[in-house]
C-alpha positions in Angstrom: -20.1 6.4 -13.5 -21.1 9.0 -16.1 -18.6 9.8 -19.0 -18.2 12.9 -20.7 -18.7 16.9 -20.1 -21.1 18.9 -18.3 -21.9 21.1 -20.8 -21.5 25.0 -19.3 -22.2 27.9 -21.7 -19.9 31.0 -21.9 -20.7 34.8 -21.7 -19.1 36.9 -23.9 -16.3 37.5 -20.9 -15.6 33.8 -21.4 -17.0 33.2 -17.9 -19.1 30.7 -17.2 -22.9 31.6 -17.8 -25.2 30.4 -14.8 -28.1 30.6 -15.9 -29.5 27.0 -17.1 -26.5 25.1 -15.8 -26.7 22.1 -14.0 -24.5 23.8 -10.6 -24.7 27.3 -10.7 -24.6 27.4 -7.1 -24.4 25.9 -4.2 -25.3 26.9 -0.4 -23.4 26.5 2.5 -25.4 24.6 5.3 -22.7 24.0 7.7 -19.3 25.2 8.7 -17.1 22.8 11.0 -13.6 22.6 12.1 -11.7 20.2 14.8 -7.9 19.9 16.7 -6.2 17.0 16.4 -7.5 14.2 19.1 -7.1 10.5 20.1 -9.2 8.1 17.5 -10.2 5.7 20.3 -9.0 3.1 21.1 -6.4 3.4 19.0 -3.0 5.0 20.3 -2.7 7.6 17.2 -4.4 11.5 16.7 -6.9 12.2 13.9 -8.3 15.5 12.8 -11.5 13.8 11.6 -13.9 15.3 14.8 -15.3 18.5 13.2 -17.2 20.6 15.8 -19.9 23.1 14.1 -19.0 26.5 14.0 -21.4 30.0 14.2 -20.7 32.8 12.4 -17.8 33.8 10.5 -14.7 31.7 10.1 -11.7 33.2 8.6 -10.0 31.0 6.1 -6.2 31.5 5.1 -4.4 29.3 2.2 -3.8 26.2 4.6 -7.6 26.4 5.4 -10.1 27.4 7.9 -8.6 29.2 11.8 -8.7 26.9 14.4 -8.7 23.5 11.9 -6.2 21.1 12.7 -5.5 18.2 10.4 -3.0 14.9 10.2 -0.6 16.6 8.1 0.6 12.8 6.5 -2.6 12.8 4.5 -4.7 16.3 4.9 -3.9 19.5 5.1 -1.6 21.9 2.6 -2.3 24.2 0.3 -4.1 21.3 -1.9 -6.2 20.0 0.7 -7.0 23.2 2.6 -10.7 22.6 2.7 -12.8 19.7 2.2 -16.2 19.6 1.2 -18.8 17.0 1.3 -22.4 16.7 0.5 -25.2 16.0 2.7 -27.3 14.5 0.2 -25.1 11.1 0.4 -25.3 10.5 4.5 -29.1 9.1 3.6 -27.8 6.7 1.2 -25.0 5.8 3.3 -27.8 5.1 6.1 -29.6 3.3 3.7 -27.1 0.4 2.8 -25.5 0.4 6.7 -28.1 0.4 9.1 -25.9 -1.0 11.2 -23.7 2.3 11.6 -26.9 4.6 10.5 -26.2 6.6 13.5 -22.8 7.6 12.5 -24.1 8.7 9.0 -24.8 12.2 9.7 -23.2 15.5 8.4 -19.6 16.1 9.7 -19.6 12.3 9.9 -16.6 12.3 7.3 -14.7 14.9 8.9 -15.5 17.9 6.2 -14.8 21.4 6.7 -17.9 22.5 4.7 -21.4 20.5 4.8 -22.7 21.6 1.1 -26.5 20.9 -0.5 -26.1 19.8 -4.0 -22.0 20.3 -5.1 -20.9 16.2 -5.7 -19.0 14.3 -7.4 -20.7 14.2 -10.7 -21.4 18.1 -10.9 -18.0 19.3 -9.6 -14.8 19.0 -11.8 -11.2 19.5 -11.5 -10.0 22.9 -11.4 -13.6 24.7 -10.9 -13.4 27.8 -9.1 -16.0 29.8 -7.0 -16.5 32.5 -5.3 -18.2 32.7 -2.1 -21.0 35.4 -1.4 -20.6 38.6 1.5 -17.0 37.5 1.1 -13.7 38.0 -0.3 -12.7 34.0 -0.5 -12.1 32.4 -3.7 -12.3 28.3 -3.5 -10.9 26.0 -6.1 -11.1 22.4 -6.8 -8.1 20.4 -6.3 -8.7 17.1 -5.4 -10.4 14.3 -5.0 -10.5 13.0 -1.5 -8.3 10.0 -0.9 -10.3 7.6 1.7 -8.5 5.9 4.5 -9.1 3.5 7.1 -10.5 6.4 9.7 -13.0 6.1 8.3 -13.0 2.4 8.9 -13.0 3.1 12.3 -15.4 6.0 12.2 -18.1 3.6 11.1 -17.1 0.6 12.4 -17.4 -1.0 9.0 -14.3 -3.1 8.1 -13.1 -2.5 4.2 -15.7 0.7 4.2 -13.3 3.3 2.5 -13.1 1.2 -0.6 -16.4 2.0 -1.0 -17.1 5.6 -0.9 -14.7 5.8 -3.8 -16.3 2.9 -6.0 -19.9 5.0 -5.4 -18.0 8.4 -5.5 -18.7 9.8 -2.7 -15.4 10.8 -0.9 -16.1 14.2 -1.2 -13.3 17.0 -2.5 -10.7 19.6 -1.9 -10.9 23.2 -2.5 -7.4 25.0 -2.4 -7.9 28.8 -1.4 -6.8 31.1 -4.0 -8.2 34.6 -2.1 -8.5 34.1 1.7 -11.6 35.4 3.7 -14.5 34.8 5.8 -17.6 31.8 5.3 -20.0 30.9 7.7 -23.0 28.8 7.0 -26.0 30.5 4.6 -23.0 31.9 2.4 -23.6 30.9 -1.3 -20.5 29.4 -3.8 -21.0 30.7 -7.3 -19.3 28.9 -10.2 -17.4 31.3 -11.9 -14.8 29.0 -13.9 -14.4 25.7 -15.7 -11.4 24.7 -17.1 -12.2 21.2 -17.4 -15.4 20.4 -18.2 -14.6 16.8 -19.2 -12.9 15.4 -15.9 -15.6 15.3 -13.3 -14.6 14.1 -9.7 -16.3 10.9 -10.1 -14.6 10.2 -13.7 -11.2 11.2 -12.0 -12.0 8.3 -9.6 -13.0 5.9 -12.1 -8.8 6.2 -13.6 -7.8 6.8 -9.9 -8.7 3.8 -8.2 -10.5 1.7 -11.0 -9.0 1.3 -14.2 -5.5 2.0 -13.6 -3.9 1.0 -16.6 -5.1 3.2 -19.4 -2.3 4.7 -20.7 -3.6 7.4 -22.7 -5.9 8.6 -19.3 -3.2 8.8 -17.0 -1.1 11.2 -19.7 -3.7 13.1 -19.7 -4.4 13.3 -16.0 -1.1 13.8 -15.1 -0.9 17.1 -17.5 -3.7 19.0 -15.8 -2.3 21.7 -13.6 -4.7 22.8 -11.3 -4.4 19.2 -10.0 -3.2 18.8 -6.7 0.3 17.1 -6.1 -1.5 14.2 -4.5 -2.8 12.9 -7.8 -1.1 14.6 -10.6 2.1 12.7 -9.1 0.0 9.4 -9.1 -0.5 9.9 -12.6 2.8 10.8 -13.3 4.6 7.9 -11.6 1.8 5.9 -13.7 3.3 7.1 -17.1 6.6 6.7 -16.3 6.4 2.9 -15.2 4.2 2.3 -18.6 7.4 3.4 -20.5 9.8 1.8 -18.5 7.8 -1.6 -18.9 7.7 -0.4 -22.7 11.5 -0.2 -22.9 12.2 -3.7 -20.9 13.8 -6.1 -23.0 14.6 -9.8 -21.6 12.1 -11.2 -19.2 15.0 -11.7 -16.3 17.4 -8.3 -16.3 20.3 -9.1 -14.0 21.8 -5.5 -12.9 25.6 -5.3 -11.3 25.4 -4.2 -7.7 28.9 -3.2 -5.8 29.0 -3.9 -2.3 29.8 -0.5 -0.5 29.1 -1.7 3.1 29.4 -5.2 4.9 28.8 -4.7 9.0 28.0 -7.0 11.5 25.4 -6.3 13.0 24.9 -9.0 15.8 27.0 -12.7 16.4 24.9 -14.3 13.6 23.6 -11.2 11.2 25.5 -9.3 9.0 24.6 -6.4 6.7 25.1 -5.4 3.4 24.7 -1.9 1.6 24.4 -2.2 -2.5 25.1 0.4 -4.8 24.1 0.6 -8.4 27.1 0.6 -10.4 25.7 2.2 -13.8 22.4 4.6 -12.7 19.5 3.8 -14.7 18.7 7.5 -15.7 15.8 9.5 -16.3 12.1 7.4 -16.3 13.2 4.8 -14.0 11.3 5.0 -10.7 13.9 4.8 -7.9 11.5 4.5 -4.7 10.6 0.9 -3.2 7.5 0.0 -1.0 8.4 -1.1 2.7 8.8 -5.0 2.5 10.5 -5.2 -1.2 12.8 -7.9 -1.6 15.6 -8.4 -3.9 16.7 -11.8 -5.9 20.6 -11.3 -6.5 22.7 -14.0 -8.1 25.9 -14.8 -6.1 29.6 -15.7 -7.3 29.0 -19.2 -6.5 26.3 -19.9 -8.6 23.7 -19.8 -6.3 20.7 -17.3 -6.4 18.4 -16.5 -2.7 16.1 -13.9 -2.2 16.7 -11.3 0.5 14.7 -8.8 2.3 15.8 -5.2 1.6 16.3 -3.4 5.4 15.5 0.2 3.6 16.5 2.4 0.3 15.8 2.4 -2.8 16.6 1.2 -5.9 19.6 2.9 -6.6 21.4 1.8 -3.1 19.7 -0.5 -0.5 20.7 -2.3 2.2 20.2 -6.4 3.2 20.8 -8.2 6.5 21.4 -11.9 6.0 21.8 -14.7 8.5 24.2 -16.8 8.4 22.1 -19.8 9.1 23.3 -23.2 11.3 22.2 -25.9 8.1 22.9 -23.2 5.3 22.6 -24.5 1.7 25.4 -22.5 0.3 23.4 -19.0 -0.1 24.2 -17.4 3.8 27.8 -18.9 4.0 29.1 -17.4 0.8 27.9 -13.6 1.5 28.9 -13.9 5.1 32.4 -15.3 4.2 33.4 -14.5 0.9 31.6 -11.6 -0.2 33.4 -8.5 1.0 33.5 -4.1 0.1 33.7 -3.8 -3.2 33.3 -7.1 -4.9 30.3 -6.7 -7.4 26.8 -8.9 -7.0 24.1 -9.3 -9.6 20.8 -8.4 -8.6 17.3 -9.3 -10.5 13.8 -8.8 -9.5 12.9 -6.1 -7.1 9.3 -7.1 -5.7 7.1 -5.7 -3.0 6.3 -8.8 -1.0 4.6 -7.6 2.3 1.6 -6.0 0.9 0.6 -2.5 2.1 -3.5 -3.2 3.9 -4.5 0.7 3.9 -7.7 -0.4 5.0 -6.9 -2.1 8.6 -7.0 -0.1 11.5 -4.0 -1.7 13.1 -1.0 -3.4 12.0 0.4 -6.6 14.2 3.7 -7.2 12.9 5.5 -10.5 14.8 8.9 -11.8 14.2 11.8 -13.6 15.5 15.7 -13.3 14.9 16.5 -11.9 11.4 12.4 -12.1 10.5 12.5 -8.5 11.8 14.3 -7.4 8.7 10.9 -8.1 6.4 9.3 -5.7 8.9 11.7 -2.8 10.2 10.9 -0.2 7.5 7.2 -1.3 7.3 6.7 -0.5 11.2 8.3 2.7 10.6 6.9 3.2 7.5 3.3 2.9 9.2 4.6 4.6 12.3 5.8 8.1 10.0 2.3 7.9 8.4 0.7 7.9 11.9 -0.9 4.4 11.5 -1.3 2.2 14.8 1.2 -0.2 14.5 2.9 -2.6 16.7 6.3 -4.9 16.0 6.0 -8.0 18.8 10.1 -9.5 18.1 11.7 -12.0 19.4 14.9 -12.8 20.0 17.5 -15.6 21.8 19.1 -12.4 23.8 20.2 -8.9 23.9 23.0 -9.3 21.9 21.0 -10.7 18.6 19.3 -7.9 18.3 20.5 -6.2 14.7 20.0 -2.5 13.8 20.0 -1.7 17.9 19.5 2.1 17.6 16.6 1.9 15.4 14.7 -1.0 17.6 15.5 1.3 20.1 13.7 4.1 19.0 10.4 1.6 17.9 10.8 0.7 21.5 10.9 3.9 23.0 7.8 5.0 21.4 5.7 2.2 22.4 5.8 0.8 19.0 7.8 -2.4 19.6 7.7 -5.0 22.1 11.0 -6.8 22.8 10.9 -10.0 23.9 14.0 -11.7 25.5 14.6 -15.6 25.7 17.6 -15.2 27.3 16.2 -13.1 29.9 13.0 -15.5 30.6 10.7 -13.2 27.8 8.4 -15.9 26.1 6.3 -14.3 23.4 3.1 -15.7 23.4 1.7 -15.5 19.8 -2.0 -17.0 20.5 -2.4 -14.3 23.2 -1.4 -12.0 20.5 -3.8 -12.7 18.0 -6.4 -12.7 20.4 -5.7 -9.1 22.1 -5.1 -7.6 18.1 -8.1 -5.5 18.0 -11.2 -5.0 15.5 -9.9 -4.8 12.2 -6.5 -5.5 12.5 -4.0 -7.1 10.2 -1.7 -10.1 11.1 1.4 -10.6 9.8 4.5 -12.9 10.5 8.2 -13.5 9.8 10.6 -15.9 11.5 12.2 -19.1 11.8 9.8 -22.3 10.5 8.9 -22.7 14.7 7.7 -19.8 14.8 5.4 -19.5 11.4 4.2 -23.2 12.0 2.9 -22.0 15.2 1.2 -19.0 13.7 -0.6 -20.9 11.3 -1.4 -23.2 13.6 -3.1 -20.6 15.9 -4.5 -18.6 12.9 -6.7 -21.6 11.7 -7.6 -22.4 15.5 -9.1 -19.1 16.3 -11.2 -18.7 12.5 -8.9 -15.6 11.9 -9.7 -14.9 8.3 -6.7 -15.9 5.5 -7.4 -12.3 4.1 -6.1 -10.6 7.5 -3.1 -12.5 7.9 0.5 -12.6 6.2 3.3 -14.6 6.3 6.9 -14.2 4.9 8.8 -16.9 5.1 12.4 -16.7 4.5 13.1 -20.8 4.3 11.1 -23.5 2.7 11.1 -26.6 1.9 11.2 -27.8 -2.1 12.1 -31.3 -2.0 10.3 -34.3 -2.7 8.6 -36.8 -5.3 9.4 -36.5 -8.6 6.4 -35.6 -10.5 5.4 -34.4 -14.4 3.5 -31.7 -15.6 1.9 -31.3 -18.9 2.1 -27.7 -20.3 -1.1 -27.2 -22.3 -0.5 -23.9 -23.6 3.1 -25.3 -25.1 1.9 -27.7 -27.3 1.4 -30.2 -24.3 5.2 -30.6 -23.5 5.5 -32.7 -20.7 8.2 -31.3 -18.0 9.8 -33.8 -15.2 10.4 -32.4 -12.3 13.2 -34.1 -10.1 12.9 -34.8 -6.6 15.4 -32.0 -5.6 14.0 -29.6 -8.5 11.6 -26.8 -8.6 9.0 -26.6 -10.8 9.8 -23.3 -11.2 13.3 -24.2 -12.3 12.9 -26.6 -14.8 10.0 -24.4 -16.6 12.6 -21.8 -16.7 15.3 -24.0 -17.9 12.6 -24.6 -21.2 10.8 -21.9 -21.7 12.4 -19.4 -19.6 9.1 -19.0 -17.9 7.4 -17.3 -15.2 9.1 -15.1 -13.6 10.0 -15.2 -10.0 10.8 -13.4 -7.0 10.9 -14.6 -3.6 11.3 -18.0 -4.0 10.0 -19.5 -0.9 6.3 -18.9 -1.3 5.1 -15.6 -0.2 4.5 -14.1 -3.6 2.3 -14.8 -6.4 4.9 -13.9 -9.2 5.8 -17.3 -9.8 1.9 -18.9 -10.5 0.7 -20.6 -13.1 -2.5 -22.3 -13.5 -3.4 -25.5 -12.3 -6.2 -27.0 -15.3 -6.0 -30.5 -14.0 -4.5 -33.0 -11.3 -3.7 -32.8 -7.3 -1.0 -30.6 -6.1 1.2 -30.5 -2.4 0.4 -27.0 -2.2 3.2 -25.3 0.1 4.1 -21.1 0.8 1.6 -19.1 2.0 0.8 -16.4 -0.2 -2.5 -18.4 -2.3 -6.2 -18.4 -0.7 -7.6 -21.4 -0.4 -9.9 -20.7 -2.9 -7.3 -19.9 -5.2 -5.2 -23.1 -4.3 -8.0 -25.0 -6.5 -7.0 -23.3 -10.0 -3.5 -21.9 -9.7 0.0 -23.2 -7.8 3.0 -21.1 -6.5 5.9 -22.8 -8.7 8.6 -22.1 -6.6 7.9 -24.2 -3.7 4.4 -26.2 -4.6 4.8 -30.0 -5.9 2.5 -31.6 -8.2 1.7 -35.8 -7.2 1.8 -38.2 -10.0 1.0 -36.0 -13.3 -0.9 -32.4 -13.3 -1.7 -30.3 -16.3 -0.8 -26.7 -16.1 -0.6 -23.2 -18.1 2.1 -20.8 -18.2 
């Protein structure tokens, strides 16, 4: 991508001069505009069909009369009108013969097919005029891809790309309504930002992420729209917050403000905060988060959090037939009021943007790992789909909102009591092009879907599984630490790795606990390991090891 300005010269009105620049106009070559429709075969509406339009089209701060768009992720004053140029449907055709066909102007769902205006020759905050008009466009955004257009293409992982080439097109929020229709000419009349082209934007968007200094300044440009300029923000804040952290392992005191049982074996528990953590902190969690919380008896598990955020939150626990201590205590000792520690807060079920549809299958408390995730997906107008299992009608927890899943064709309820066998090879079979697998249950249940996984060549990338037990026991074994001097750790044959590296050097951090995570790796330089959880490749099983639940044989060398 190309740093720096594009160099515009001023008139004496301090207007941009035209004449010589690189863009000093631009013509319209089509108009288009679409309602809201089914994106085969999928079950969900997309605004992305664009029909061309002759003569005149009025268009009013939300965009152009007779435009419909999925409010979740279009639409608004911000992303009134989208533009794209036509210039990049030959290279698209170019590199995807395969979907050449497809690659054709409206084929991204713009409002406005331009000639020349891109990426590189566009920047934030520009604003033109439009000619035999009143309208007044500005640029406020970069477009954010998702996976319609996927689907649009039938390329899987496609949206990824148009942002890595830049060529996602833009929004123009209106600042003076009126009419376009094709022919009509958009004048540059104003840069405010000469430095921050669309592609540049894009380049700290989605690519380098972590530059500090890049964000700030992003996130202090005003003519941004919210979209980004909050992205940005959110950015800055969490670079402080990690700033201000002190010990690797921050235990926080929780108070119980709820404890409700929800079905014979599943109770809930709503945590509260007991000192707020103030201005900077981010309080919003991502669907799937988990919590780690220490309990009175020593013990420390960790739980899947049902919905809130980090301020208050809410966990449903099973008390479990062979429990080791953690599930017994909270269910019968742990009661309104009493106070809990509570540690890492980590997303665990990881957010695929880029699938088309979302399989999620559990079985008994499992369904707790998924709830807000389906409904998550489901208020963002993703197809999604919750396939749960249970022993009968009366272990069903959180009734009313399984319900509503349910109701709106967004959950399949499977009964065992009533004869209901869910049938999780059929499953992955009927899941669709481009879907995303991911499972949470009893050890049955995720043995089977592993086993069914590997039999049917689904790839490891479009699968996850969140297990919620695991098994840790079992030879003792040493590890050399290289990167501490060689110490060599001995790890019992009821021990963790993970535990006795913590006990030394208070080292890695941790999370889950039973394998779905990576926050626990370290790096395996030398020696064979019982590699157990489910959240490393196979390709990355060969150089790394998850230390909560993975068992070196004989003597392995690792870093920390």
């Amino acid at each position: 991508m190309v740093e720096g300005p594009l160099s515009f010269p001023l008139d004496t009105n301090g207007k941009v001069n035209l004449r010589g620049s690189p863009l000093s106009s631009d013509t319209i070559l089509q108009v288009r505009t679409g309602r809201m429709a089914l994106l085969a075969p999928l079950s969900i509406k997309s605004g992305i069909n664009k029909t061309l339009r002759s003569g005149p089209v009025q268009i009013t701060k939300l965009g152009l009369e007779g435009d419909e768009q999925d409010p979740t992720f279009h639409g608004g004053v911000d992303k009134a009108v989208h533009g794209y140029c036509a210039a990049h449907y030959k290279s698209w055709q170019a590199e995807f013969p395969q979907s050449a066909s497809k690659f054709v102007p409206g084929g991204f769902g713009e409002n406005l097919v331009l000639g020349f205006m891109n990426e590189r020759n566009v920047c934030i905050g520009d604003i033109f005029e439009i000619s035999d008009s009143t309208a007044v466009l500005q640029i406020s955004l970069p477009r954010q891809p998702c996976f319609k257009l996927n689907h649009r293409f039938h390329l899987p992982n496609f949206a990824p790309q148009t942002y890595r080439l830049s060529r996602t097109g833009f929004y123009f929020r209106v600042l003076v309504p009126g009419p376009v229709a094709a022919g009509n000419v958009l004048t540059l009349t104003s840069r405010p930002h000469p430095n921050w082209t669309i592609e540049r934007i894009q380049r700290y968007l989605h690519l380098e992420t972590d530059d500090y200094d890049k964000n700030l300044e992003l996130s202090q440009i005003e003519e941004f729209g919210a979209e980004c300029k909050d992205n940005f923000t959110r950015r800055v804040l969490r670079a402080r917050a990690k700033a201000r952290k002190k010990p690797r392992e921050k235990w926080v005191d929780y108070r119980v403000m709820e404890k409700e049982k929800q079905t014979g074996r599943i109770t809930s528990f709503v945590l509260e905060m007991v000192e707020k953590e103030g201005e900077g902190e981010e309080k919003e969690l991502s669907p799937g988060a988990h919590a780690k919380v220490k309990l009175g008896n020593g013990l420390v598990r960790a739980y899947s959090i049902v919905d809130g955020d980090r301020e208050r939150f809410q966990l449903a626990i099973a008390l479990e037939e062979k429990s080791r201590g953690g599930s017994e205590y909270m269910h019968r000792e742990v009661k309104v009021g009493d106070v809990l520690q509570v540690g890492a807060i980590t997303a665990a079920v990881p957010t695929v943007s880029a699938a088309s549809h979302h399989v999620f299958v559990a079985g008994g408390v499992g369904v707790t790992a998924f709830l807000a995730m389906v409904e998550f997906y489901k208020s963002i107008h993703y197809s999604v789909v919750l396939h749960y299992a249970v022993r009968s009608a009366e272990d069903v927890p959180f009734e009313k909102r399984v319900e509503e899943l349910k109701k709106e064709g967004q959950l399949i309820l499977y009964n065992k009591a009533a004869g209901q066998r869910m049938d999780i090879r059929q499953i992955i079979e009927s899941r669709g092009w481009n879907s995303q697998l991911y499972f949470c249950g009893p050890k049955r249940l995720m043995e089977q879907a592993e086993k069914e996984v590997k039999e049917l060549g689904v790839d490891q990338k479009e699968v996850h599984y969140e297990a919620f037990e695991a098994d840790v026991s079992g030879d003792p074994f040493e590890a050399v630490v290289a990167n501490k001097g060689g110490v060599v750790v001995r790890v019992g044959e009821d021990e963790t790795l993970l535990e006795v590296l913590q006990k030394q050097f208070d080292q890695p951090d941790s999370s889950c606990c039973v394998g779905n995570c990576k926050t626990c790796l370290v790096d395996l330089k030398a020696g064979r390991v019982d590699h157990r959880g489910t959240a490393l490749t196979d390709e990355e099983k060969a150089k790394s090891m998850l230390s909560c639940v993975s068992r070196g044989v004989g003597r392995i060398t690792i870093e920390i």
